[in-house]
N, C-alpha and C positions, 0 to 999 in steps of 0.2 A: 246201242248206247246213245242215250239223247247227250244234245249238243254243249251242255252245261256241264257235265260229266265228263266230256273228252274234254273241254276247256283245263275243267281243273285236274283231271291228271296230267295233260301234256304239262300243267304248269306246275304240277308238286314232282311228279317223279322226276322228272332231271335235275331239280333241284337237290332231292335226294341222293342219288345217282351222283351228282357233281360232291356235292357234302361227304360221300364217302370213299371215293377215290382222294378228296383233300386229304382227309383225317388218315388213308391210309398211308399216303405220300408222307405225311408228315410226320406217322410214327416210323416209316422206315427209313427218312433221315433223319430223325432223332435219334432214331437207336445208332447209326451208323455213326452220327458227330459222336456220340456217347464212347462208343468203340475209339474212336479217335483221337479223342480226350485222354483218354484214358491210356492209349500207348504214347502220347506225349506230355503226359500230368506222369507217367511212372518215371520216366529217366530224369525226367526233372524233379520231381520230388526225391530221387536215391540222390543227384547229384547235389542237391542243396540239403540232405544228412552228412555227405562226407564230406563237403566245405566246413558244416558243424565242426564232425570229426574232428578234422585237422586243426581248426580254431581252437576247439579244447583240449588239444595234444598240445597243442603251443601255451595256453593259458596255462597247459601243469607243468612242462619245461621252465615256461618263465616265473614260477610260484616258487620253483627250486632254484635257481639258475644264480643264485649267491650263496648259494652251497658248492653244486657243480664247479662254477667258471672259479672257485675258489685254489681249485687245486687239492683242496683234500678228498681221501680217499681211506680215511677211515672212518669205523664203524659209528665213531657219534656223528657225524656228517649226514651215512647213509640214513641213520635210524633218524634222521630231526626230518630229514625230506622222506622218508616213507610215514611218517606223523603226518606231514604236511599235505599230502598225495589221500592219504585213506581220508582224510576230511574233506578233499574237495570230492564236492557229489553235484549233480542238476538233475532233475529230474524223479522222477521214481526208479529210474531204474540206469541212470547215468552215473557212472565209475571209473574211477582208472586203477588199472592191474599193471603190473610187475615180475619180469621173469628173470633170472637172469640166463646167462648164453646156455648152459648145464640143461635148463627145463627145470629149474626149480623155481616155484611160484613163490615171491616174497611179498608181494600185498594184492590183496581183492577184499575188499569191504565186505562183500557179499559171500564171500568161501572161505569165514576164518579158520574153519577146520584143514584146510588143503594150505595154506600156508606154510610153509618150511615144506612142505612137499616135493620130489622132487617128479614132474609133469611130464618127463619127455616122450615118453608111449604112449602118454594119453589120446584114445579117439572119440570121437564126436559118435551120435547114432548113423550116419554115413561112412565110419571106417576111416575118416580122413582123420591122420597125425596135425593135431591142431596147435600144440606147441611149439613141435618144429617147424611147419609154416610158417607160426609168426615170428618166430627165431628167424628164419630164413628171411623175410620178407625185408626184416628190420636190417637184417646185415647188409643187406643190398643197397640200401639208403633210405626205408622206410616205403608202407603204402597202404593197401587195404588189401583183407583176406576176406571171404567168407565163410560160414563153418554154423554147427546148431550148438547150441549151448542154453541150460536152465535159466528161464527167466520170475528173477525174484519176488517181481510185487505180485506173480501170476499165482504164488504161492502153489504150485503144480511143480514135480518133479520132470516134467514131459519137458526137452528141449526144444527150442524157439529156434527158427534161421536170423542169426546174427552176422553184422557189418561191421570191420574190427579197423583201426588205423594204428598202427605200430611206429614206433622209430627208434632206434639204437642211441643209448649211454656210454659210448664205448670208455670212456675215461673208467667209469663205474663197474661196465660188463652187463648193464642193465638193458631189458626191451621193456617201452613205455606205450602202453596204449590204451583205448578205450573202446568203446564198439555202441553201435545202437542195432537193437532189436527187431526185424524186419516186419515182424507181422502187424508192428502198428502202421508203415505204410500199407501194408493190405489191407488195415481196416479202415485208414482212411481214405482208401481207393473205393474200398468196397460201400462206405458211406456215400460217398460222388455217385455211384453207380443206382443208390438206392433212391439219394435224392432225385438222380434223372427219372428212375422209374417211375417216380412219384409225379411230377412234373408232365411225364408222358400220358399217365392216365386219367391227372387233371387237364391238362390239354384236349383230350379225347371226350371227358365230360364235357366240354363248354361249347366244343364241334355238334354232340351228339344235342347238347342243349339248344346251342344256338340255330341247329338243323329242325327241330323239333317247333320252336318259336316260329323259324322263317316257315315251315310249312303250314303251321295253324294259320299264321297271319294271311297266308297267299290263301288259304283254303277260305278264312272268314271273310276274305278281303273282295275273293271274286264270287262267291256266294252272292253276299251284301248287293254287288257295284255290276252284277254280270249284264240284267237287263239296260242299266244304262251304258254300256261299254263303248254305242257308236258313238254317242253325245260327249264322251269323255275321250274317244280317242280321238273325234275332232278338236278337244282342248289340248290334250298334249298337242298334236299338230301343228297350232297354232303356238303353244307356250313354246316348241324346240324351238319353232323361225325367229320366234321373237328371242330366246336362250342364243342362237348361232349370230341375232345381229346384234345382240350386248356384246358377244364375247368380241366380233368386230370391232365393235368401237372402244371394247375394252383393251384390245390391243391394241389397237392406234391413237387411245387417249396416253399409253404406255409410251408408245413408241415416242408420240409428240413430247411428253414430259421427260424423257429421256435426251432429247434434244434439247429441250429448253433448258436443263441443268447443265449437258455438256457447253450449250453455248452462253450461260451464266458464268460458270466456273472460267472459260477459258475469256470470253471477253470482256467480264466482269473483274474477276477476283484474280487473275495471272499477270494482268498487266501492274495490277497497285504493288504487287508482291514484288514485281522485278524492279517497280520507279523505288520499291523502298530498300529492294536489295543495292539498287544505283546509288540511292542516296548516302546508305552507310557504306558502300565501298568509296565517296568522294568524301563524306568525314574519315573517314581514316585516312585518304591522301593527305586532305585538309589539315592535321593536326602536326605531321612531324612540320609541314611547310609554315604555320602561321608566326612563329619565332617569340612563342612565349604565350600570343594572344589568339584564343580559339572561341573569338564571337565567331566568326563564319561555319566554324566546325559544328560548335553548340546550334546554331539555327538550323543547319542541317539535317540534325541528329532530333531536334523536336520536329521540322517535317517529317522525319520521317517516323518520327514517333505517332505522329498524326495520321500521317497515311496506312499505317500500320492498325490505328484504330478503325478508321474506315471500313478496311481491309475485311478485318473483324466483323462490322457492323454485316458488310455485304453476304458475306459466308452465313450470314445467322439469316437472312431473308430469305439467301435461295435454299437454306437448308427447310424453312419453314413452306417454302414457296408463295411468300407475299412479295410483292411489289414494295419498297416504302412508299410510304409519302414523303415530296419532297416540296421544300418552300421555297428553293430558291429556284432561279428562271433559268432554261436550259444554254442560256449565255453566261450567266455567272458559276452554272458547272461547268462550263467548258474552259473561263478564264481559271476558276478554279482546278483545275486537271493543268491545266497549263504552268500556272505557279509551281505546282506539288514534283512535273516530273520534269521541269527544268533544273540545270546545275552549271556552274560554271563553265566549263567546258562546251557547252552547248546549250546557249540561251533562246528560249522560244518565245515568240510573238504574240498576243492575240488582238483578233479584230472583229468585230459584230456591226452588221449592219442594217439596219431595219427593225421591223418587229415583230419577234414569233409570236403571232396568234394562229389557232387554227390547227397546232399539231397533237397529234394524238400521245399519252404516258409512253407508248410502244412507239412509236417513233421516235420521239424523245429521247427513251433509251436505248435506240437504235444508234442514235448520232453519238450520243456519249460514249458505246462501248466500240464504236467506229474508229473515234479520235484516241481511244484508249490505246486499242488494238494497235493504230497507224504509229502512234508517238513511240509505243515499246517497242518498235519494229526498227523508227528511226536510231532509238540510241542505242540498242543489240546490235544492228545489222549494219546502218548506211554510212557510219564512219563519219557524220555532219558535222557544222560546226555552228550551223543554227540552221531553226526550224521556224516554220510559221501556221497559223490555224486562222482562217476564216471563215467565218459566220456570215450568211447573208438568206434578207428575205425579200423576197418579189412578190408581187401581185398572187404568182400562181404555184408557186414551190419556194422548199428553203432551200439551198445550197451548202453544203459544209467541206471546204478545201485544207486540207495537209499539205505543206509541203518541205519540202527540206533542201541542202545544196551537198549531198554526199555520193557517192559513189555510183547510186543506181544497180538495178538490178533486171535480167532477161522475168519479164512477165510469163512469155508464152510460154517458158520453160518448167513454170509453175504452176499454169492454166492445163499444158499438156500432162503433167505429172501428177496422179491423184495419191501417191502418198507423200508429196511434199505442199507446202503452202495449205497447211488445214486453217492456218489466223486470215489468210485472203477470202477460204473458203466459206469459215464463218459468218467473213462479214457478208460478203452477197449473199447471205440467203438470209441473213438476220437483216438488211435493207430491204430486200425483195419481200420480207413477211410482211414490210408495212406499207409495201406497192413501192419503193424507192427504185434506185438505180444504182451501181456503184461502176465509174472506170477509176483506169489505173492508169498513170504516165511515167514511165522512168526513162531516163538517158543517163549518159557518161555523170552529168554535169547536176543532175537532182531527181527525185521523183516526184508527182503530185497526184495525190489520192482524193476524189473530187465523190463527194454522194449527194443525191438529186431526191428530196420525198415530193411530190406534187400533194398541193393544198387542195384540199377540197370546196368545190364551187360554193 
């Protein structure tokens, strides 16, 4: 066999081969769910017939039930609710029937002949006494019987397996019930089972199709392309390398933007959210205190109406992933942050010294979401009673110092511990992305949060 010939067999017949072990797999768990279906679509379809049932046992009780609950118990009472009973119908072949204790049948819509009859030896084509059952059934406190009985709109004299639900009139003497006809759940079982069939051997076409497509195409395809094969399987060779180093970078362009939103979110958009959560829990102190006069509450309450806007603005960048543009100079955001997450209780400083030329948007935003970070820290955690922030620029780096006079806090205890201090941990590495440096100073008596970006020559 030349070598073009074993190519494309080794290349169609497994693929065939695999194409029908699928198709066979597939209809032998289609037929099996189909099976299974199907013994749990039956109890559940009989059990949602006799919730019917008993629904409209109850709907014909309560259609008479100011007859009954009347207390009488004579014949014009009886005969206005057997009126009332032979008119209610649903369906084609929905009724309610009437017996009394004796087995004599006193309504069936559908058997006026058998009326005034009396029913009690009646048997069904099974030999089963179907009167006295449901005499029986109903004396008991009512329930469901089953039994065969002629079904009317079939126009056939042959009985049908019917599902009956009874219950006792005892004031009257009367059994009240109705019944549904079982063979239309078999035909609508048996419908389920025809659409699956259908289903199944539509399935089997589009296998047997799609088998027949994929082997022209491989057969036309290595016909066509077979002399060039070496030339082309050096180009896949090349295309996977260059495929496995996209996906590389595709995951680490992932990985990176994943980082870059968790450390937007948390050093961006968390700190505004808590100075505005601070600000409305101090107008609300603010207001029963002011004794009538609530300037201080109201100015509070538009900061933080204000920071709230921000807030807002921030979440809409990082959801977009743009940087804003910003006009103001990274001292006037930082007096600006100062203003917004001071409050009475703890007033903060600020100081700027020199002049920032020379730092990069990302560094810039590095010091801001630094000071963010360090200030929510102060008035969640350090218990201050004021805080200060300065700015400063040298020759060869900026400097930017936090500091506060509160309680302090064990560092190493947070530097040793990697699932506590994730906002320390943010910020060194969000400094460190833009070559900075971050220490930390705490004692008894305050801490000072100091970060370092060296200027570029």
């Amino acid at each position: 066999m030349k070598l073009r010939h074993k190519i494309i067999l080794f290349a169609v017949m497994p693929l065939a081969l695999a194409l029908c072990a699928i198709a066979l797999t597939v209809r032998h768990h289609a037929i099996s769910l189909a099976q299974q279906e199907q013994e749990v679509i039956k109890p559940a379809y009989l059990a949602s017939k006799e919730a019917e049932l008993k629904n409209y046992v109850a709907l014909a009780t309560h259609a008479i039930a100011h007859l009954y609950k009347s207390g009488r118990t004579d014949a014009a009472a009886k005969n206005e609710a057997k009126a009332i009973l032979e008119k209610l119908e649903y369906g084609d072949d929905g009724y309610f029937f009437v017996y009394d204790l004796q087995g004599t049948m006193l309504i069936h819509p559908r058997q006026q002949g058998w009326v005034g009859k009396n029913m009690w030896d009646f048997k069904d084509a099974t030999g089963k006494l179907i009167i006295q059952s449901l005499i029986s059934r109903a004396h008991a406190g009512g329930g469901y019987e089953t039994f065969v009985w002629p079904k009317p709109s079939s126009g056939s004299p042959d009985p049908k397996p019917k599902r009956a639900y009874v219950i006792e009139l005892p004031a009257w003497g009367w059994v009240l019930g109705t019944g549904v006809y079982l063979d239309d759940v078999d035909d609508a079982l048996a419908e389920i089972d025809s659409q699956v069939s259908r289903n199944i051997d539509n399935t089997m076409l589009w296998i047997a199709a799609i088998a027949f497509l994929s082997a022209a195409a491989i057969f036309l395809g290595l016909l066509l392309n077979i002399r060039e094969r070496t030339v082309m399987d050096e180009k896949l060779s090349v295309a996977n390398t260059e495929l496995r180093a996209l996906a590389q970078r595709v995951i680490k362009a992932r990985d990176e933007e994943r980082e870059r939103i968790e450390n937007d979110l948390h050093d961006g958009l968390k700190p505004m959210l808590v100075a505005v959560k601070l600000k409305i829990e101090t107008g609300v102190i603010q207001l029963p205190k002011a004794g009538g006069h609530i300037a201080p509450a109201e100015i509070t309450f538009k900061s933080a109406a204000g920071l709230l806007k921000d807030s807002l603005g921030e979440l809409t960048n990082i959801i977009r992933g743009i940087r804003p543009w910003r006009s103001n100079s990274l001292a006037q955001r930082l007096k600006q942050l100062t203003f917004d997450m001071a409050h009475p209780g703890m007033p903060i400083e600020f100081c700027a010294k020199g002049e920032m030329h020379g730092l990069s948007n990302g560094a810039e935003e590095a010091l801001l979401m630094i000071a963010k970070e360090a200030l929510t820290n102060i008035i969640a955690h350090a218990a201050a009673h004021q805080a200060e922030v300065r700015l400063e620029s040298t020759e060869h780096c900026v400097k930017l110092a936090i500091s506060d006079d509160g309680d302090g806090f064990d560092v190493n205890h947070f530097n040793d511990n990697p699932g506590r201090g994730i906002g320390l941990s943010s910020m060194k590495k969000r400094l460190a992305s833009v070559g900075g440096q971050l220490t930390i100073t705490s004692l008894p008596s305050g801490t000072v949060v100091r970060a370092t970006i060296p200027l570029p020559d």
